[in-house]
C-alpha positions in Angstrom: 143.6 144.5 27.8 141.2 146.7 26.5 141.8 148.2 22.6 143.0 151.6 22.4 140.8 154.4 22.2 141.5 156.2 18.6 142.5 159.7 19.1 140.1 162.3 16.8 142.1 165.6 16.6 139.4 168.2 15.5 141.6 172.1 14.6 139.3 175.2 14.8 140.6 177.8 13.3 140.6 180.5 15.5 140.8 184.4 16.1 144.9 184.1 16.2 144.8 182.4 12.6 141.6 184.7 11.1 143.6 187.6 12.2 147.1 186.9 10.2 148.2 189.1 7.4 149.5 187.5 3.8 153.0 187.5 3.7 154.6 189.1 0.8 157.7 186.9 -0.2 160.4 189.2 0.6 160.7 193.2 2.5 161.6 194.9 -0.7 158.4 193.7 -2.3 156.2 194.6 0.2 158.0 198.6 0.0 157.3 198.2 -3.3 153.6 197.5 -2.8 152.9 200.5 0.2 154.7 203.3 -2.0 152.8 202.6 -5.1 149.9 202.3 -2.8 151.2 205.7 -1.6 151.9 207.4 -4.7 148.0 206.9 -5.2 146.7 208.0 -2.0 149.2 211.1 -2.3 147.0 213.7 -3.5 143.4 212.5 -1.7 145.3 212.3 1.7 146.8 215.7 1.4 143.2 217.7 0.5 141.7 216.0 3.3 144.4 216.7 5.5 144.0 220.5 4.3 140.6 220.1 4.6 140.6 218.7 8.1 142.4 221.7 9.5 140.5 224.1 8.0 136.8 222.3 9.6 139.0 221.3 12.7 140.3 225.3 13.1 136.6 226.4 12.4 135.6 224.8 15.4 136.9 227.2 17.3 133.0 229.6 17.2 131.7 226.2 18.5 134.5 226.5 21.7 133.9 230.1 21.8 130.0 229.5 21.9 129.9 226.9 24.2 132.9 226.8 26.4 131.8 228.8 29.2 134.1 230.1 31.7 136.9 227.4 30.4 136.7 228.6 26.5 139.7 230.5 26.9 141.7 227.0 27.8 139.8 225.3 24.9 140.6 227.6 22.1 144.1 227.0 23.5 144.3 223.3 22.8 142.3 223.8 19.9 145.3 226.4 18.6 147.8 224.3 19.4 146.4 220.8 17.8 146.0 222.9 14.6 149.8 223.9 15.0 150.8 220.3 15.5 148.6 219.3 12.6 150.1 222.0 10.6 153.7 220.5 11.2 152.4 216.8 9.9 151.2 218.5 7.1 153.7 220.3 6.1 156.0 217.0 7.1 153.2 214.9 4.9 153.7 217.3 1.5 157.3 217.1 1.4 158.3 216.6 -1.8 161.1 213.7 -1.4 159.8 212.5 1.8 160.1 208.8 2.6 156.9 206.8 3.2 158.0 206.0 7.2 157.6 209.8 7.4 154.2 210.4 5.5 153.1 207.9 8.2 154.3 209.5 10.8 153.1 212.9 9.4 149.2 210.9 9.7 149.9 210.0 13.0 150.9 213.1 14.2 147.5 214.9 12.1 145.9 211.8 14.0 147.0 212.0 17.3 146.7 216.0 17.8 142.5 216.2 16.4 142.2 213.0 18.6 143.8 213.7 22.0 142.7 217.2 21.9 139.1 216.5 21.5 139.4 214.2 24.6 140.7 217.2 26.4 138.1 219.6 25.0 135.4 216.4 26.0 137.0 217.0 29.3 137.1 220.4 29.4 133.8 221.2 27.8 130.7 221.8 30.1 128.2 218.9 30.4 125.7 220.2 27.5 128.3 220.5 25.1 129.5 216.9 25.4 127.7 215.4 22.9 128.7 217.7 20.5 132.2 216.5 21.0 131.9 213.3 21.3 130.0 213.2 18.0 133.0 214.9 16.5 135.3 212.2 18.3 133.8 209.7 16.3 133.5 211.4 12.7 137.6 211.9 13.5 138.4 208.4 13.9 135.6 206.9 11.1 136.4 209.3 8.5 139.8 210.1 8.9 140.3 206.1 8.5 138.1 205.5 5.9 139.8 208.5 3.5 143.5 208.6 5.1 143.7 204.7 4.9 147.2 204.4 6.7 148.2 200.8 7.1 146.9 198.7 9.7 149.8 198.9 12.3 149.7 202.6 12.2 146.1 202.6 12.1 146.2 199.6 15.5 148.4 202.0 17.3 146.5 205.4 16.6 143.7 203.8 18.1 145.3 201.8 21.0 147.0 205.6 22.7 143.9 207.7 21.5 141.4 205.2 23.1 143.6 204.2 26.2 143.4 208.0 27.0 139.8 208.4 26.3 139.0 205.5 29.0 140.9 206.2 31.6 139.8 209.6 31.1 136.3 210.7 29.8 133.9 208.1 31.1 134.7 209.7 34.8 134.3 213.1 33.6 131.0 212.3 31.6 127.3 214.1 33.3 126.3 210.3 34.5 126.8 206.7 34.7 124.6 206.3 31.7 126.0 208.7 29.5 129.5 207.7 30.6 128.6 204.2 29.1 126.5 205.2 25.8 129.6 207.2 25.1 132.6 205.0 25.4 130.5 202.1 24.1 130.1 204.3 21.2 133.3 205.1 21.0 134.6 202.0 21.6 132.6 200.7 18.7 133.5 202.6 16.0 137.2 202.4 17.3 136.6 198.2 16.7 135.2 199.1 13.4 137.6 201.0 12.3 140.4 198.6 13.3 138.9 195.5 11.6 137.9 197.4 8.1 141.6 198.5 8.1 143.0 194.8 8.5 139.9 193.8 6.3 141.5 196.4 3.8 145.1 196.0 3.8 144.3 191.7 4.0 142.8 191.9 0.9 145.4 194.6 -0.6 148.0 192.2 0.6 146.5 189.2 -1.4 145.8 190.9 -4.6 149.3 192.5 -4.4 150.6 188.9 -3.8 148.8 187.8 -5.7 149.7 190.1 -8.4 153.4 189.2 -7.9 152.4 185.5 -8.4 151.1 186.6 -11.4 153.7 188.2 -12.7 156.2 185.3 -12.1 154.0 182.8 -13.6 153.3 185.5 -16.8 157.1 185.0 -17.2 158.1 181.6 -16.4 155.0 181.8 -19.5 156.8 183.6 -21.6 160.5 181.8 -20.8 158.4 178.7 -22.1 156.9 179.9 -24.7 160.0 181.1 -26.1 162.4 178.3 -25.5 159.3 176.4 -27.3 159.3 178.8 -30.6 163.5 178.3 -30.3 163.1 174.4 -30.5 159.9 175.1 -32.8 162.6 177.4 -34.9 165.4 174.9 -34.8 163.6 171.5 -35.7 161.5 173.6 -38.8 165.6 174.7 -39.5 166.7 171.4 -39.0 163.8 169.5 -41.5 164.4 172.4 -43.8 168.9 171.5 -44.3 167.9 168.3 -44.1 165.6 168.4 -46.9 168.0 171.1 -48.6 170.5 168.8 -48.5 168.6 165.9 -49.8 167.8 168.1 -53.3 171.3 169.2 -53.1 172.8 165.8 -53.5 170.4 165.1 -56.2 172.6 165.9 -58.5 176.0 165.1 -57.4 174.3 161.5 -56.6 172.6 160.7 -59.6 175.4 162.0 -62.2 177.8 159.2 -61.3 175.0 157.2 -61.0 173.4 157.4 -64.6 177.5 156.8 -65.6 177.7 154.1 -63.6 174.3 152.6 -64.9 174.9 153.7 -68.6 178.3 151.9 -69.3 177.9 148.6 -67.1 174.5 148.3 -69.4 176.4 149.2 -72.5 179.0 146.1 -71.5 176.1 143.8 -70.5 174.7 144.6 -73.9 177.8 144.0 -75.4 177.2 146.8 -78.1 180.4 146.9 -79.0 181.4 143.1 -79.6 181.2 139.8 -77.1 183.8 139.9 -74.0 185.6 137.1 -73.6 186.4 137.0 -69.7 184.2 135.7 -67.6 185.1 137.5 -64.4 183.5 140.9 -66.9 180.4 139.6 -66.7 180.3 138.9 -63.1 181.7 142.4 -62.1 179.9 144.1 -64.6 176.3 142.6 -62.9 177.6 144.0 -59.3 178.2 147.4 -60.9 174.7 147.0 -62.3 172.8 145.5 -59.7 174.6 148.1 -56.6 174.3 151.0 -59.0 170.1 150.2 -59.1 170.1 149.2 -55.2 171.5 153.1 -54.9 168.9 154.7 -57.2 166.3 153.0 -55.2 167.6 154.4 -52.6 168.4 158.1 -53.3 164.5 157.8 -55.1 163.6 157.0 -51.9 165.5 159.4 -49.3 164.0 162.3 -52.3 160.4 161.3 -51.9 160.3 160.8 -48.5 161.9 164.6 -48.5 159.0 165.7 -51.1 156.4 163.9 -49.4 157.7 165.9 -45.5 157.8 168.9 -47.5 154.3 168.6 -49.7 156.5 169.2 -53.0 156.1 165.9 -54.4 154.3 165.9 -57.4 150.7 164.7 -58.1 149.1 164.2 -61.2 145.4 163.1 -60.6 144.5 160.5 -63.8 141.7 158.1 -64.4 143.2 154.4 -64.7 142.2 150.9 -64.1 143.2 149.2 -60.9 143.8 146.1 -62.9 146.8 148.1 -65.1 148.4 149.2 -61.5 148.8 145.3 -60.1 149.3 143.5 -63.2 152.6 145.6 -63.3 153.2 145.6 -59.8 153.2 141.9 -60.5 155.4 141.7 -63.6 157.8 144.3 -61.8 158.3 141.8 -57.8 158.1 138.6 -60.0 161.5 138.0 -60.8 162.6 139.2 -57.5 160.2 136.4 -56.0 161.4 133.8 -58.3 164.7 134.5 -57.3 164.1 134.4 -53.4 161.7 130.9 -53.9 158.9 132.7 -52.8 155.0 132.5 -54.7 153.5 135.6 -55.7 149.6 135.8 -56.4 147.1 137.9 -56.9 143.1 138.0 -56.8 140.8 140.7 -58.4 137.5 140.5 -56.8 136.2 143.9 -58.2 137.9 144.0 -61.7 137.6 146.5 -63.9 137.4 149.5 -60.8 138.2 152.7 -62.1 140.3 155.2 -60.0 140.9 159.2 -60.3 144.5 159.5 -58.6 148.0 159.5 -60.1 148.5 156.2 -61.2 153.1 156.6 -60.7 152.4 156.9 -57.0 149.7 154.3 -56.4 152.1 152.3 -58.5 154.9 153.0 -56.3 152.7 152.3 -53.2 152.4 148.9 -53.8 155.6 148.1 -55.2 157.0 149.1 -52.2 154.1 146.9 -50.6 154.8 143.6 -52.2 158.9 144.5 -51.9 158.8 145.1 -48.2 156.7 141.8 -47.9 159.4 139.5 -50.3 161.9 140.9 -47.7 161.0 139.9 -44.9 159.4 136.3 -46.0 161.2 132.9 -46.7 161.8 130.4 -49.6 158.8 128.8 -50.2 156.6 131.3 -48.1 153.7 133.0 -50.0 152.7 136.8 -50.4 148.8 137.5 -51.8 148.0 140.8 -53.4 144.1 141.2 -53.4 141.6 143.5 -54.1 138.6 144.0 -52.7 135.8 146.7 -53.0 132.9 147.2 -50.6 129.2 148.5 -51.3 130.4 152.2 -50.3 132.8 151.8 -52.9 136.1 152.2 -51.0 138.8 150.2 -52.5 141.4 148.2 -50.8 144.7 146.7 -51.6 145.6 144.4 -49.6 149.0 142.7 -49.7 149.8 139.8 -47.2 153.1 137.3 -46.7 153.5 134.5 -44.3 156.9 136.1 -43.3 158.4 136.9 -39.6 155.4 139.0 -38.9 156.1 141.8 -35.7 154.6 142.5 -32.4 151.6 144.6 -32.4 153.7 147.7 -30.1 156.2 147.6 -33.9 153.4 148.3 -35.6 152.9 152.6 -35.6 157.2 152.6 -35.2 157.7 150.8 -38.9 155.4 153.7 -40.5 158.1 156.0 -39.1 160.9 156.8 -41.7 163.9 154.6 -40.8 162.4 152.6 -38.2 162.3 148.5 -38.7 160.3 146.6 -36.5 163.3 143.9 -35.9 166.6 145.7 -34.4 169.0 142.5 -34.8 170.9 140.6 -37.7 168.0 139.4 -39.6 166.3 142.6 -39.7 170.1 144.2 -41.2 170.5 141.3 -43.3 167.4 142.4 -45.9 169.1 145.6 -46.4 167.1 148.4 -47.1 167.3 152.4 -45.5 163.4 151.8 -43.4 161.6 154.3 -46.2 159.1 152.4 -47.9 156.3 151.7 -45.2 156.7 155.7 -44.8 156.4 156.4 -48.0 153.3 154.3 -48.5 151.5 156.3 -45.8 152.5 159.7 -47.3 151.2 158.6 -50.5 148.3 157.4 -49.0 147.2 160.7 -47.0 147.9 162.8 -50.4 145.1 161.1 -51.9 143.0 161.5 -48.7 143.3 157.7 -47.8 144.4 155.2 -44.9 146.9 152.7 -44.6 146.5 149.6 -42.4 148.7 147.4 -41.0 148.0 143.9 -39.0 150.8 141.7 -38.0 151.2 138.5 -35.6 154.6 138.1 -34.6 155.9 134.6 -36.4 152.4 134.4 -38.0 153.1 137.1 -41.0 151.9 140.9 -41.9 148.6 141.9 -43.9 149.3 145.7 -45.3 146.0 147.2 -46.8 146.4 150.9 -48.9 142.4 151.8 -48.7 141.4 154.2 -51.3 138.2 156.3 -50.8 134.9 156.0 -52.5 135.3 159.9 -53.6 138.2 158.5 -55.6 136.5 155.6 -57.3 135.0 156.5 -60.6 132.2 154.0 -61.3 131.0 152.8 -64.8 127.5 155.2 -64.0 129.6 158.3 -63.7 131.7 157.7 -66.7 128.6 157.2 -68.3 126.9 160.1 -67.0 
């Protein structure tokens, strides 16, 4: 069995598909398109309607002059065309005419100079032909080209007017010849004047839809563009209560707070003589150590608001790196002692001198060597270092050998109140997910970067880079 022949199916457009008119999406569209289109031909179509009368009705010396024995018959179609025209002038001027009848008013201008000059073609002796046929043809060109009706009234104008010239005039012309020169003519400018009107009203018909495509896209635009400046509106609204109500609290928080902190110290002191129960100094330690846990984290929720807001203050200060991690040290140390875990640090540029404010980079890596003792085990390890290369940029780094996270975690933790681990153990450290984000906004206000590597059950390296234009070297204190 022989294989199946494949099938090529080759389309050529052809004249039925060249010759199709853009649709306009609905009827009341399209009347909206012709009567503007009217409204702008108004005037131009009336003064050559005028003006064609008045040259059409002058004609009437060339009748008289060359019309022989028949002129008397001529002037008389002549006269009565310029009546009819009259009528479709008058008819076309109206004031609150429709645009169906303006039409009709050019056909009926159209159809009386046409069909009459066919009779006078007719009519008129031999020599006096051309002269009319010439006239014929300026009729139809130039009445098309100025009048510009649409192309349906302009197809059927042309369909009667020439049916009647060739079943007419060729038989009535001097000879074969002339009878073919003429209606090839004719014909000619007929064709002409029927494709230049579909050429014209094609292309009007794309630019008006076109136009209208346009104009829906310009306001599906504009529906966009506001309903982005109304969520633009309501999230800037949204971060501004939010940060309102953030400073608001302030006060109401840290009130109670400052009580809460001021007495349980007083009692842990014991300014005021030794207590003898021992259940005092165990609730007076919770009060103590929850009433700090909350101050950390109101700090935090108010510097994260500062930092979102650019209103947290900056005071730029020269200070020694070394000052910044010896206290960071002193301040994680007990924390570390209590959760078993070893706390080092390595200097390998000491003495590096920095032009920042020295609260902030202080609070960086706190928050650094916190959010590492958190997330590590007894008798894991966390390494501060700090390293400077021969551009002078300065990093910090800070690494633990604790959980670690996967790498997709590791732009969601920089986010306020993300953690990379969703589950119990991730809960169990506590903690509100601010001091990764806080880091970085500290960071970018003193035009810096913070990195952050991690292996998942390996441990996390967290690096607070500061740049060289921040450094102050020993030459340029010296200078």
């Amino acid at each position: 069995m022989e294989p199946a022949t494949p099938t090529v199916k080759m389309h050529f457009p052809g004249l039925a598909e060249k010759m199709r008119l853009p649709a306009f999406r609905d009827t009341t569209a399209e009347q909206v398109f012709w009567q503007h289109h009217d409204a702008q031909m108004f005037h131009l179509r009336l003064i050559f309607l005028v003006f064609s009368l008045v040259i059409f009705a002058s004609f009437y010396f060339l009748d008289m002059h060359v019309g022989g024995e028949p002129a008397s018959l001529m002037v008389t179609i002549r006269l009565i065309a310029v009546m009819f025209m009259l009528v479709g002038i008058v008819s076309f001027a109206m004031p609150y005419g429709t645009l169906q009848q303006r039409e009709n008013a050019m056909e009926i201008c159209a159809f009386s100079t046409g069909i009459s000059t066919i009779l006078l073609l007719i009519i008129a002796p031999p020599e006096a032909a051309d002269h009319y046929q010439f006239g014929l043809g300026v009729i139809t060109g130039v009445g098309a080209l100025i009048m510009t009706p649409r192309f349906r009234t302009t197809a059927r104008i042309l369909a009667i007017t020439m049916g009647v010239y060739l079943v007419t005039v060729p038989w009535h012309s001097g000879t074969m010849v002339d009878g073919v020169i003429h209606t090839f003519y004719n014909t000619l400018i007929a064709i002409a004047v029927l494709v230049g009107s579909f050429e014209r009203e094609r292309l009007a018909r794309v630019q008006a839809v076109m136009g209208e495509a346009l104009a829906r896209s310009n306001a599906e635009l504009r529906v966009t563009q506001q309903a982005a400046i109304r969520a633009r509106d309501k999230e800037i609204a949204a971060n501004r209560a939010k940060n309102q109500f953030l400073a608001s609290v302030s006060h109401e928080l840290r009130t109670p707070m400052n009580a809460i902190l001021g007495f349980s110290g007083m009692i842990r002191s014991e300014i005021f003589g030794a207590e003898t129960n021992p259940k005092y100094a165990e609730y007076i330690e919770h009060i103590h150590s929850s009433g700090l846990l909350l101050q950390t984290n109101i700090d935090d929720l108010l510097d994260l608001a500062r930092l979102e807001s650019g209103k947290i203050g900056w005071v730029d200060e020269t200070f020694a790196l070394d000052t910044i991690l010896d206290s960071t040290l002193a301040t994680c140390r007990a924390t570390a002692r209590e959760a078993g875990i070893t706390v080092s640090l390595s200097n390998d540029a000491p003495g590096v001198v920095v032009n920042a404010d020295p609260t902030r980079v202080a609070q960086a890596t706190i928050n650094l060597v916190t959010n590492a003792l958190k997330f590590s085990e007894p008798g894991q390890q966390v390494d501060i270092r700090m390293a400077q290369d021969a551009a002078g940029t300065c990093r910090i780094h800070v690494t633990d050998t604790g959980c670690g996270m996967a790498p997709e975690h590791l732009e969601r933790v920089c986010m306020p109140f993300a953690q990379a681990h969703a589950d119990s153990y991730s809960k169990g450290k506590g903690g509100l997910g601010l001091g990764l984000a806080i880091v970085s906004g500290i960071t970018a206000m003193m035009e810096g970067q913070f990195e952050l590597t991690s292996k998942e059950g390996v441990g996390t390296t967290a690096t607070l880079v500061i740049p060289p234009h921040r450094v102050v070297t020993l030459l340029d204190r010296a200078a």
